[in-house]
PALUM-90647 format. One record per residue (C-alpha): residue number from 1; residue in three letters; x, y negated, z. Coordinates in steps of 0.1 Angstrom, whole numbers, plus 5000, padded with zeros to 4 digits. Layout:
! residues N
   num   residu     c1     c2     c3
   NUM      ALA      X      Y      Z
...
//
This chain:
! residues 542
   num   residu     c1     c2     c3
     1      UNK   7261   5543   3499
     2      UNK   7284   5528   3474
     3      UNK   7296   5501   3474
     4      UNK   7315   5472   3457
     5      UNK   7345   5455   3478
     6      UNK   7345   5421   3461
     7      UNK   7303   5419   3462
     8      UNK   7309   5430   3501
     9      UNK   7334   5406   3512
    10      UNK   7320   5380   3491
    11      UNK   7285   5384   3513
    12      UNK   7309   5385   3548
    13      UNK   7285   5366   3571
    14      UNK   7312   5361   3598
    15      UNK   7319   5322   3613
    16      UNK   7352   5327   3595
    17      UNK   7339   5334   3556
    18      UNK   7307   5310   3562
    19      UNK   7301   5280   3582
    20      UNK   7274   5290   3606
    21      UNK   7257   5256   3604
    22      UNK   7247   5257   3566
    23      UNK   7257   5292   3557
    24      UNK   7282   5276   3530
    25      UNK   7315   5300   3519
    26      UNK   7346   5289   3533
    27      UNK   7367   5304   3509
    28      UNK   7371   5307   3472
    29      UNK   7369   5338   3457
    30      UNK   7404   5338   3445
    31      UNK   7414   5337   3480
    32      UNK   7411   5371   3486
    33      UNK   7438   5395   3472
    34      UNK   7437   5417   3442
    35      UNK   7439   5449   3458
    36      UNK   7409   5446   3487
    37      UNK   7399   5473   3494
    38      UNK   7377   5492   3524
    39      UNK   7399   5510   3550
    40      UNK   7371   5521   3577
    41      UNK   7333   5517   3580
    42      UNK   7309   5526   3607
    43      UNK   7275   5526   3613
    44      UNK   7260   5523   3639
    45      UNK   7231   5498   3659
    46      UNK   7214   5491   3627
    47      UNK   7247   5471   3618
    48      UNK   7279   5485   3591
    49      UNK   7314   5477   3607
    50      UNK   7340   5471   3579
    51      UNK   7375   5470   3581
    52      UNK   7397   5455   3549
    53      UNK   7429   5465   3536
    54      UNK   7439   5427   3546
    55      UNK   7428   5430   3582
    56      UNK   7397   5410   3578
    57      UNK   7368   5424   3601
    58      UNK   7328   5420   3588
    59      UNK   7295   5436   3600
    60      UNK   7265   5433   3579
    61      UNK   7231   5444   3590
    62      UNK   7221   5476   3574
    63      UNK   7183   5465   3567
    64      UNK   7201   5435   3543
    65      UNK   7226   5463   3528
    66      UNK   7193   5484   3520
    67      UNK   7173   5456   3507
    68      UNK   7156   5460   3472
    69      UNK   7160   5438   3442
    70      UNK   7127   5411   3440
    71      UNK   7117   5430   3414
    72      UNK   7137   5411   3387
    73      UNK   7125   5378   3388
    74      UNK   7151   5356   3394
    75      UNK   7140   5319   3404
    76      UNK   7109   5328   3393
    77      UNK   7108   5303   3363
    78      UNK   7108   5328   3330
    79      UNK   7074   5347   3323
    80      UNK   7084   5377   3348
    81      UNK   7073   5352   3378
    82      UNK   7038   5343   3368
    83      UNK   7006   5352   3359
    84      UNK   7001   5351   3323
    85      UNK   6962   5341   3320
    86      UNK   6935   5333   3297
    87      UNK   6904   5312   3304
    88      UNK   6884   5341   3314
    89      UNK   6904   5350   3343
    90      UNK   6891   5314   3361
    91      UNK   6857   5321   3357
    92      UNK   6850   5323   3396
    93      UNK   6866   5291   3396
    94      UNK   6899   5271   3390
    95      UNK   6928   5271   3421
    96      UNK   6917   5240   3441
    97      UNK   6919   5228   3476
    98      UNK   6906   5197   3495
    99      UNK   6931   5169   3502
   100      UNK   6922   5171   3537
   101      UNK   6931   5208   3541
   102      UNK   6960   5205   3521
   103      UNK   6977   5181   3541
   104      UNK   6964   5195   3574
   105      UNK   6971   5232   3571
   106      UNK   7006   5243   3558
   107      UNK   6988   5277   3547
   108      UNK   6966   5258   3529
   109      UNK   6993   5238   3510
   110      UNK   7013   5270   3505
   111      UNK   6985   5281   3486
   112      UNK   6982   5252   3460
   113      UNK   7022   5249   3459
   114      UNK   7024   5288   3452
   115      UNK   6994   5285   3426
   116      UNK   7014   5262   3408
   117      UNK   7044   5282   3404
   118      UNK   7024   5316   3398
   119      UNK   6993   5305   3373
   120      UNK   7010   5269   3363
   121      UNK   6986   5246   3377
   122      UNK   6959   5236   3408
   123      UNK   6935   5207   3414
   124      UNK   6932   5184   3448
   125      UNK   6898   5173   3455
   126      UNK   6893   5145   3472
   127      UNK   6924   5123   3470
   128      UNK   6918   5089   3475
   129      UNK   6907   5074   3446
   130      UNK   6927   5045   3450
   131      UNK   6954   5035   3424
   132      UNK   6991   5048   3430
   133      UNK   6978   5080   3452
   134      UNK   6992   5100   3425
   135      UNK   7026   5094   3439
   136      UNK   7015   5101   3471
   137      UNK   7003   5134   3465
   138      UNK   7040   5143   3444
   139      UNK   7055   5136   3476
   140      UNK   7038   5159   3499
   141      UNK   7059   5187   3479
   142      UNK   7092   5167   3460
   143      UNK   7102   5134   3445
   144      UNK   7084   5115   3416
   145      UNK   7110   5114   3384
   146      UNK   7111   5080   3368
   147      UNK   7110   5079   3329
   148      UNK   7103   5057   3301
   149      UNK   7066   5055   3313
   150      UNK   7081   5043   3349
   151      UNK   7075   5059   3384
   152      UNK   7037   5057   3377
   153      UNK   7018   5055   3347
   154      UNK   6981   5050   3336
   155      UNK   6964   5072   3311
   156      UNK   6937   5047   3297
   157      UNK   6924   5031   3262
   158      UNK   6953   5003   3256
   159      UNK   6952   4976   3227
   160      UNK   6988   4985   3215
   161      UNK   6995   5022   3223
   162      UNK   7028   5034   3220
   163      UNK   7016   5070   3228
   164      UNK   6982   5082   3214
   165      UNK   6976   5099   3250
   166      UNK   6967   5059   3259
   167      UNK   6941   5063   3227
   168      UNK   6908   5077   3232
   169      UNK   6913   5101   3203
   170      UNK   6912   5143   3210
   171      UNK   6946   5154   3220
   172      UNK   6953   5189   3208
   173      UNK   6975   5211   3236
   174      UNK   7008   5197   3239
   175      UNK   7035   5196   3264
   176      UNK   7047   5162   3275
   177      UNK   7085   5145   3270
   178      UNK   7098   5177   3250
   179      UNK   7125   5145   3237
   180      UNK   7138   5144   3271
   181      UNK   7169   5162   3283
   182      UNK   7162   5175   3313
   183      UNK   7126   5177   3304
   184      UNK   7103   5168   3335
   185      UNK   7089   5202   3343
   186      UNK   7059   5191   3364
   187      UNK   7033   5163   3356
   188      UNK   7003   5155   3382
   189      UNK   6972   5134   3372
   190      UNK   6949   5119   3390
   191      UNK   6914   5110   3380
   192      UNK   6901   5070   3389
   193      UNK   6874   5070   3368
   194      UNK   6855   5091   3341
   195      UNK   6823   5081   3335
   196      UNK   6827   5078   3298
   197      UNK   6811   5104   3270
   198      UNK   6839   5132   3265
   199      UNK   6868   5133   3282
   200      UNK   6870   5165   3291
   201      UNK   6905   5184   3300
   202      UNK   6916   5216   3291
   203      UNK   6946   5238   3293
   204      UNK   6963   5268   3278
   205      UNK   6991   5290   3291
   206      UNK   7018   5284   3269
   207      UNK   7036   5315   3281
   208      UNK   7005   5333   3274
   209      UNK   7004   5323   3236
   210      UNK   7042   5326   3234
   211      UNK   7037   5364   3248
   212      UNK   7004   5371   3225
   213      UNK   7030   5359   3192
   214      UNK   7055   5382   3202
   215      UNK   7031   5411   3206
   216      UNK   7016   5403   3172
   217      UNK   7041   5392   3157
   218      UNK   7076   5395   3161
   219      UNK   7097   5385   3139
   220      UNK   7079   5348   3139
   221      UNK   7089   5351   3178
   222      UNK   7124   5350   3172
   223      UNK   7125   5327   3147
   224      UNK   7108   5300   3173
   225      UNK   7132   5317   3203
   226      UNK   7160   5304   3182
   227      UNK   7154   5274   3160
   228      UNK   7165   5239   3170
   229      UNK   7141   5216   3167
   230      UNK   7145   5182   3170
   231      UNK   7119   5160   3194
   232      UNK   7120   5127   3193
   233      UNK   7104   5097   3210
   234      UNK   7113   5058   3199
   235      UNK   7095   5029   3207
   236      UNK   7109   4990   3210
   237      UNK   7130   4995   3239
   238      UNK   7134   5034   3243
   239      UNK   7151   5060   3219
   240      UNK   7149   5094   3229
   241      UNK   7159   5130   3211
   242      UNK   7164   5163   3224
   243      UNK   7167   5193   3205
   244      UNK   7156   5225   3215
   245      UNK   7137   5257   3203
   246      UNK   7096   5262   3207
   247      UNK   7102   5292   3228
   248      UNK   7133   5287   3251
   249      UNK   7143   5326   3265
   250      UNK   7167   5335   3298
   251      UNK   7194   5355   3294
   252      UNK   7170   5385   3296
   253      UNK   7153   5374   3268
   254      UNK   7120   5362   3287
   255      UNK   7103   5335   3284
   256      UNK   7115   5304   3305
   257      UNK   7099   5276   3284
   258      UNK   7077   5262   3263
   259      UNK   7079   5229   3242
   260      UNK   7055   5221   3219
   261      UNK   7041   5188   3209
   262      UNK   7033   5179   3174
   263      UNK   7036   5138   3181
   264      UNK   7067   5145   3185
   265      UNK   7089   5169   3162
   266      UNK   7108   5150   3138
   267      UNK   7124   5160   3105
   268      UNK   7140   5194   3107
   269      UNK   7171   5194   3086
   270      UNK   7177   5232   3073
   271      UNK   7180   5257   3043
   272      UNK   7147   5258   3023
   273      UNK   7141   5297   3035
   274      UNK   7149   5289   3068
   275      UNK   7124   5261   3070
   276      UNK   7100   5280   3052
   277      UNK   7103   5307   3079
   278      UNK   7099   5282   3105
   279      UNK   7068   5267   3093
   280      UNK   7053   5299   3091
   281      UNK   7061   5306   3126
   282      UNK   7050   5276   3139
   283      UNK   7019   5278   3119
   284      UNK   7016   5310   3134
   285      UNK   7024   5299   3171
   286      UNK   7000   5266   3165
   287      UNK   6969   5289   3159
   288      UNK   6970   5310   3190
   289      UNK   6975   5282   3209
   290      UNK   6940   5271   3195
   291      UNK   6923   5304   3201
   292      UNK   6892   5294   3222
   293      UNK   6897   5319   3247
   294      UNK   6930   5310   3255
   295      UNK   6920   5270   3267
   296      UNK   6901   5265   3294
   297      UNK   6885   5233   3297
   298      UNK   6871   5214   3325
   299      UNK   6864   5177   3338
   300      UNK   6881   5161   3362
   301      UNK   6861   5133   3384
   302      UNK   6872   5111   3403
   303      UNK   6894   5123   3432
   304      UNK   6907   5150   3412
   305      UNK   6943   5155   3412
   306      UNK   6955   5182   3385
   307      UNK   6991   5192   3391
   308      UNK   7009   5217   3366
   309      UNK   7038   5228   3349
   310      UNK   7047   5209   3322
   311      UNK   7075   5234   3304
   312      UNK   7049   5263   3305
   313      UNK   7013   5246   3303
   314      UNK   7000   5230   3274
   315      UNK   6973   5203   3284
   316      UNK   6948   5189   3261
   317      UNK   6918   5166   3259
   318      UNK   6886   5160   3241
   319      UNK   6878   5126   3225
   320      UNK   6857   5104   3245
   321      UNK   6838   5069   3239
   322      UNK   6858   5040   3245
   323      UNK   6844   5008   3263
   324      UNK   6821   4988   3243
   325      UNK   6834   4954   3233
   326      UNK   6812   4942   3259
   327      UNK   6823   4958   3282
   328      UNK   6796   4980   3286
   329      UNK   6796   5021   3285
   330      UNK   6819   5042   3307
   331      UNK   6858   5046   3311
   332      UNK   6883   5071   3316
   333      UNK   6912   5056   3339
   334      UNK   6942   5087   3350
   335      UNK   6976   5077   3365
   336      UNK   6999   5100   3364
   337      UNK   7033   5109   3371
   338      UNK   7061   5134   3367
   339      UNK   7078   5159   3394
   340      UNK   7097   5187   3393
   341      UNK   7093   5225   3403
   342      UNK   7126   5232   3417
   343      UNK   7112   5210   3445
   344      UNK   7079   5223   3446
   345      UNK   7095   5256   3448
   346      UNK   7120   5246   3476
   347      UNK   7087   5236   3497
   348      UNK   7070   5269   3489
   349      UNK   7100   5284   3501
   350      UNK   7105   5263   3536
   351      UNK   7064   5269   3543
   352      UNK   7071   5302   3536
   353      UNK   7102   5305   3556
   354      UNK   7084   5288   3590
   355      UNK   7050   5309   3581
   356      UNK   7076   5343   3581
   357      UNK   7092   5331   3617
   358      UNK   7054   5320   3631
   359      UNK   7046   5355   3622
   360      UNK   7076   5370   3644
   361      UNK   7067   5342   3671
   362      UNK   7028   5355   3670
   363      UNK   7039   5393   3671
   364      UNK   7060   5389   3705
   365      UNK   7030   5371   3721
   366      UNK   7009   5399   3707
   367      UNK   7032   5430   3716
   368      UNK   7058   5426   3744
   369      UNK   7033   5394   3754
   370      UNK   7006   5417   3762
   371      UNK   7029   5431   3794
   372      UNK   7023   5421   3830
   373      UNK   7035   5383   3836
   374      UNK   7059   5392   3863
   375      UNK   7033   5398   3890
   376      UNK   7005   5370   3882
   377      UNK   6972   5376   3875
   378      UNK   6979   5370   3833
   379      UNK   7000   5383   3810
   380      UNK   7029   5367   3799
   381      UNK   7012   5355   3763
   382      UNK   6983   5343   3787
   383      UNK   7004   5324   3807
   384      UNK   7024   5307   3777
   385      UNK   6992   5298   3763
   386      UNK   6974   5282   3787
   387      UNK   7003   5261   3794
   388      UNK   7007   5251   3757
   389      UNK   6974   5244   3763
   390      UNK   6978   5224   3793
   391      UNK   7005   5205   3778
   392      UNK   6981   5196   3747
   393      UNK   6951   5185   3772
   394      UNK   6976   5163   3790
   395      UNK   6980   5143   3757
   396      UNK   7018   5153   3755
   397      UNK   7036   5148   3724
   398      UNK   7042   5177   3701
   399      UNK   7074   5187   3710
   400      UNK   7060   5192   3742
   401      UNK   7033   5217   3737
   402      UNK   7058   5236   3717
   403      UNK   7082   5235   3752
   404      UNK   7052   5244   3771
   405      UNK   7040   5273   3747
   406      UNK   7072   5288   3742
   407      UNK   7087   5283   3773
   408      UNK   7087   5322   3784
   409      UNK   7096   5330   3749
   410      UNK   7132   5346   3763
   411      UNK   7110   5368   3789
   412      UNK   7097   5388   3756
   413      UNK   7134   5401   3744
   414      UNK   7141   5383   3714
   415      UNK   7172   5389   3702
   416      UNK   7206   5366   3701
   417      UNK   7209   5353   3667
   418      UNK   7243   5346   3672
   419      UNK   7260   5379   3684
   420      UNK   7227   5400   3674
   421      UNK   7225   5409   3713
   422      UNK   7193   5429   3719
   423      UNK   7171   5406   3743
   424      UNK   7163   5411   3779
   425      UNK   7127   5410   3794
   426      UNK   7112   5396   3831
   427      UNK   7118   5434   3838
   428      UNK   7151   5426   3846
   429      UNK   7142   5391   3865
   430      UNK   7114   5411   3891
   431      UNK   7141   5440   3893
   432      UNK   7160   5412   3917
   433      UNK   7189   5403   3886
   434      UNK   7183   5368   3868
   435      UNK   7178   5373   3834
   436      UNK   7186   5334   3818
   437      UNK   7157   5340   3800
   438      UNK   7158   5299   3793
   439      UNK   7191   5300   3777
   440      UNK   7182   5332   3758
   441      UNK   7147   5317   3748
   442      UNK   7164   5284   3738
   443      UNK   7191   5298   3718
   444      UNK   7167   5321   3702
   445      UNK   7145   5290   3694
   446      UNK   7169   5270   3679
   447      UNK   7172   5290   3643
   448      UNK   7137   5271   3638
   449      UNK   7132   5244   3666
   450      UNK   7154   5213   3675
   451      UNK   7169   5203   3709
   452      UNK   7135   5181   3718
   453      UNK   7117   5215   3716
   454      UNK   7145   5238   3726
   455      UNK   7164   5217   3760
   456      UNK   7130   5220   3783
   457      UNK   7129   5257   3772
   458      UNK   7165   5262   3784
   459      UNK   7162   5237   3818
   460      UNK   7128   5251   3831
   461      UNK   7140   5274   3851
   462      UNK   7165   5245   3867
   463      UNK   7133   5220   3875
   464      UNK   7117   5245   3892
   465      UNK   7147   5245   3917
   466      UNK   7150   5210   3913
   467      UNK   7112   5204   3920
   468      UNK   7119   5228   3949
   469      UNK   7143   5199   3963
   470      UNK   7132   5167   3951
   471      UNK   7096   5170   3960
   472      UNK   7083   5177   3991
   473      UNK   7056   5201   3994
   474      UNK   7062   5217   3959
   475      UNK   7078   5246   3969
   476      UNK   7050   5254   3993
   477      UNK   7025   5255   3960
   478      UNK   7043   5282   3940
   479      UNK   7027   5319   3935
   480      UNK   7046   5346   3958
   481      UNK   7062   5357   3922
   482      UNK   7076   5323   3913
   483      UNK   7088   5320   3953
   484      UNK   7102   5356   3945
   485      UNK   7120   5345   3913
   486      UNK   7131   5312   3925
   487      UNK   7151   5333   3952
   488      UNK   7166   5357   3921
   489      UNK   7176   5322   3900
   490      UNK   7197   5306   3928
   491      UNK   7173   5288   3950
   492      UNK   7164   5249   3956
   493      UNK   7191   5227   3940
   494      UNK   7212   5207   3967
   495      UNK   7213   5172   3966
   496      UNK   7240   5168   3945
   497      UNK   7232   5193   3917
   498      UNK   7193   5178   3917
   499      UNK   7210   5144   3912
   500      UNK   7230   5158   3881
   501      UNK   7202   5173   3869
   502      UNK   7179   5146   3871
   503      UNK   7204   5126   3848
   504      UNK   7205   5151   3817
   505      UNK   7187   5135   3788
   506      UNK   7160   5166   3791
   507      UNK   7151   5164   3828
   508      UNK   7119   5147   3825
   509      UNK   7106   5166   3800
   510      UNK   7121   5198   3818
   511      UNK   7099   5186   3842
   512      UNK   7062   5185   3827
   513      UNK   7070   5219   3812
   514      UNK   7071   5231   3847
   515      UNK   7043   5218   3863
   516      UNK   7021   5235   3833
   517      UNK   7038   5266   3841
   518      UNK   7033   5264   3876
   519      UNK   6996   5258   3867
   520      UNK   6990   5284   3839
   521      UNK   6981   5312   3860
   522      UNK   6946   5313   3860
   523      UNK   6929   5345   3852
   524      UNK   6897   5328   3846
   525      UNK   6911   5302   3826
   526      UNK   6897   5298   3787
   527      UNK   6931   5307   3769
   528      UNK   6936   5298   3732
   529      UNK   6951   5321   3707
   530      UNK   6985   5317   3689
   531      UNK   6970   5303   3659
   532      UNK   6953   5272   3674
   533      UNK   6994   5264   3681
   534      UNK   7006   5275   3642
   535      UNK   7000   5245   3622
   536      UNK   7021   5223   3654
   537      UNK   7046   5242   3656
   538      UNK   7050   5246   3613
   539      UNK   7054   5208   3613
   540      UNK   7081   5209   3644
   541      UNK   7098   5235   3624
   542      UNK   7138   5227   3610
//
């Protein structure tokens, strides 16, 4: 295959180009000289083998070489990562979840975060209705972003608005703080109370309309692509302007954002044709945005969180009956606050990065675990989960029942991460040659799981020869296999080496691992699958 020296060296994953704790370069890219240039390459074990014209040495993995472009969506923010919708397309119902769920299952909350990103918005049912929950809930995926309006605010009928969203007038579809610079691109609100007349919210895609004007019309496309226009926002202690165009395009000419409030635009100062060509756009733009099958309307109640994205969606809301003067009739009370989707979109991608390695995980306890557990009664993935859930019966802290679970994890043939080593399995442990599995399990482990997790995988194999010494009576309890292997992995400690070992920082927990896995033998035994583990072992995750 071609390919391009500087792209190639540039991408050198060695400990020497990248620093194998955060994967950050370690060089600049003027570093390298002028004339690089490939002397040798070989293939060979899935792996290329390069040799530079400056004596540097890198080996990439073929399957990375060969890997496709994402299909050209970039970060995912311009019109090419989403699902361009109209109201018809919810009529099954909107993308919701229960609170509950969401924080409970990190599937669950992968969904909502990724429904976000892909249609623009989802509702929580259930939150709490209790006042500042709102902030809460941003949490659970980024950081609130402070503005004018403060961390929180409340989205209620006040005696001396400064915005008419604190009116109870109809609010047509609008984006909010288009005067801001960076604009916050995600706004949650979270219904206290709506028990007045109206009230009603609604939505339209703004990338939608922006994509139906360009279809239909062109030329007013590009004028809105490329007119500046100025927003602005000024009240007694706040002044405000940013200027930017309707339609904001990437460098590919897609959409990437939408800002349109009509509160907002102040005087545009151009050529009379140009501003006549701009009216007519926006006139233009304004009308599809109103097209009733582009909106789609619904009512939050209380409990109802509605998160969405604020430089793509427009939101909008009917008029409703304020309190009566004496204080009779119904309210509308929201609080609300602003986020932003690079962090959503970092916690998609970390739920999505631990779901991707719980997948490997599950498919060596569903393939290579399926083997004979070194002459026991269970197979090996029987035997790892019973004692993960042993472990969780006994009441043992998280960390724990991951130790326990995984324990064996090196028995399956994982392989190295760090010299790409292929694994070994208890083949090699019951053919009479120890196999290390807990250093290979532990090292393996560690890409995902931290020492608390990872130190009683790598020592269990040590307080089974420790138990051997310290305890008397122990050894006489273990299966003919684990007497076998005991044999194969050096024997009872002597004194001395059970004394060091029962000072390492791990010892104790090495400890309760084994016992489980002395115990989780039992062919009769109700064993659990994988999945009951997922959701601890997503939250353990690094």
């Amino acid at each position: 295959m071609p390919l391009s020296p500087y792209w190639l060296r540039d991408n050198c994953p060695c400990p020497e180009c990248r620093d194998p704790r955060n994967g950050q370069k370690l060089f600049q890219v003027t570093d390298l000289p002028d004339d690089l240039a490939i002397l040798e390459r070989d293939e060979q074990d899935g792996r290329l083998a390069v040799l530079w014209s400056d004596g540097h040495r890198s080996h990439y993995p073929l399957e990375w070489l060969d890997a496709e472009d994402t299909g050209g969506t970039g970060d995912g923010r311009s019109e090419a990562g989403k699902r361009l919708w109209a109201a018809a397309d919810f009529a099954a119902g909107l993308p919701e979840a229960d609170w509950a769920a969401y924080l409970a299952d990190p599937a669950e909350r992968a969904a909502v975060l990724g429904a976000v990103l892909r249609s623009g918005f989802a509702v929580l049912r259930g939150v709490p209705a209790v006042e500042g929950q709102v902030l809460d809930v941003a949490r659970t995926f980024g950081y609130v972003r402070e503005t004018n309006y403060g961390r929180l605010f409340d989205v209620r009928v006040e005696a001396d608005p400064n915005n008419l969203a604190f009116t109870s007038a109809a609010i047509a579809p609008h984006s909010d703080n288009p005067y801001r610079d960076p604009v916050p691109t995600l706004q949650l609100l979270h219904c206290l109370d709506n028990s007045a007349v109206g009230g009603d919210s609604g939505l339209v895609d703004g990338f939608r309309a922006a994509a139906q004007l360009r279809s239909e019309d062109p030329a007013a496309f590009a004028v809105l692509t490329r007119t500046l226009v100025p927003f602005v926002f000024r009240d007694r202690a706040t002044e405000l302007r940013a200027d930017r165009p309707l339609i904001e395009l990437d460098a590919l000419g897609r959409i990437r954002e939408v800002r349109f409030n009509n509160r907002s635009i102040s005087t545009l100062r151009l050529p009379a044709a140009e501003l006549d060509a701009f009216y007519a756009a926006y006139r233009r733009f304004a009308a599809v945005t109103l097209r009733p099958e582009l909106r789609l309307d619904f009512r939050l109640g209380p409990g109802d969180c509605l998160v969405f994205d604020n430089v793509r969606l427009l939101h909008a809301r009917t008029a409703f009956e304020p309190p009566a003067g004496d204080g009779t009739g119904g309210s509308r009370h929201l609080q609300g606050c602003y986020a932003d989707l690079d962090s959503l979109a970092s916690s998609l991608a970390v739920l999505n990065r631990r779901a991707a390695a719980l997948d490997t995980i599950a498919g060596y306890f569903e393939g290579e675990g399926a083997a004979e557990y070194l002459g026991e009664a269970v197979t090996l993935a029987e035997h790892m989960l019973q004692a993960g859930a042993l472990a969780q019966a006994a009441g043992a802290p998280d960390h724990l029942v991951a130790a326990a679970l995984l324990h064996d994890v090196g028995h399956l043939g994982p392989s190295c991460p760090s010299s790409g080593e292929e694994g070994v399995t208890g083949l090699e442990l019951m053919a009479g040659r120890d196999n290390r599995h807990s250093d290979t399990g532990a090292d393996w482990l560690a890409q995902w799981f931290g020492p608390e997790v990872t130190e009683p995988v790598r020592l269990h194999v040590a307080a089974k020869r420790y138990l051997c010494t310290a305890e008397p009576g122990y050894r006489a309890r273990l299966s003919e296999a684990s007497e076998y292997t005991l044999q194969v992995q050096g024997g009872p400690m002597t004194a001395e080496q059970a004394a060091a070992f029962a000072a390492l920082p791990g010892a104790a927990d090495a400890v309760a691992v084994r016992r489980w896995d002395e115990e989780a033998k039992d062919a009769d035994a109700a064993t659990p699958g994988f999945d009951r583990f997922r959701p601890l072992l997503a939250a353990l995750m690094r």
